[in-house]
C-alpha positions, 0 to 999 in steps of 0.5 A: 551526418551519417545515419547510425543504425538504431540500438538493439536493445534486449527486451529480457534485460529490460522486464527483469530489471523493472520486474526487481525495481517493483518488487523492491517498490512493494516491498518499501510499500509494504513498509509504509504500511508500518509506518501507518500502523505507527501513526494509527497507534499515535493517534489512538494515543493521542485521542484516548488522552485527550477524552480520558481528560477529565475536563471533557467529561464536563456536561456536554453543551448542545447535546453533544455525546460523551467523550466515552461514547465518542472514544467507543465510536473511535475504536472501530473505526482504529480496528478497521483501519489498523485491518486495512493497514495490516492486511495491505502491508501484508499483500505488498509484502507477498506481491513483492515476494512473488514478483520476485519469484516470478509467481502468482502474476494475476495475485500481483495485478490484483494488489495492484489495482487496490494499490491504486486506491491509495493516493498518491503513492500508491496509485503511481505503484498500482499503475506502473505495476499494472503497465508492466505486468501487463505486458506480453513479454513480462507474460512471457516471463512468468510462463517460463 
């Protein structure tokens, strides 16, 4: 069998085509976060109906606190989380803009490691980001 000469392949074509497929990525992962505001805001509702209930409000057995203080507990903690939610929504959504733009590379390996903080999907984009923006020729690229 002959041996067939390697195939060349253009190392440009190959960043700027992985370079899109991660700002579309940021961009579905900044819709996720969406997602999760919707399913905070569903569980508030849940929790403040279920305390709000006033068979909870019955003498708490064992010294258990109020459903009031508990519901008032509760709502730092959606604050913080809906913070959390809106403000990773909001640099996905400016990574993938200046993925795009090829601007702002060190913005973008930066939202890719607190990416990798949410497990699972975001780890798989924090990481997939960070290999190919950290490569010389996608550095290159940015220069340019």
């Amino acid at each position: 069998m002959a041996d067939l000469p390697p195939l060349m392949r253009d190392q440009r074509k190959v960043d700027a085509d992985q370079l899109q497929l991660l700002a579309v990525f940021h961009f579905a992962f900044a819709a996720l976060a969406i997602l999760g505001l919707g399913f905070l805001a569903l569980h508030y509702g849940l929790m403040h109906s279920v305390m709000s209930n006033p068979e909870a409000w019955k003498a708490p057995k064992g010294g258990a606190p109020a459903p009031a203080e508990v519901m008032r507990i509760f709502k730092w903690f959606y604050v913080i989380c809906g913070t959390l939610i809106i403000t990773g929504g909001v640099v996905n959504l400016l990574s993938g803009l200046f993925i795009r733009k090829r601007k702002y590379r060190t913005f973008s390996i930066a939202v890719a490691c607190l990416n990798c903080i949410q497990i699972p999907f975001g780890t798989m984009l924090g990481v997939f980001t960070l290999v190919v923006l950290l490569r010389d020729s996608v550095h290159e690229l940015y220069e340019a």
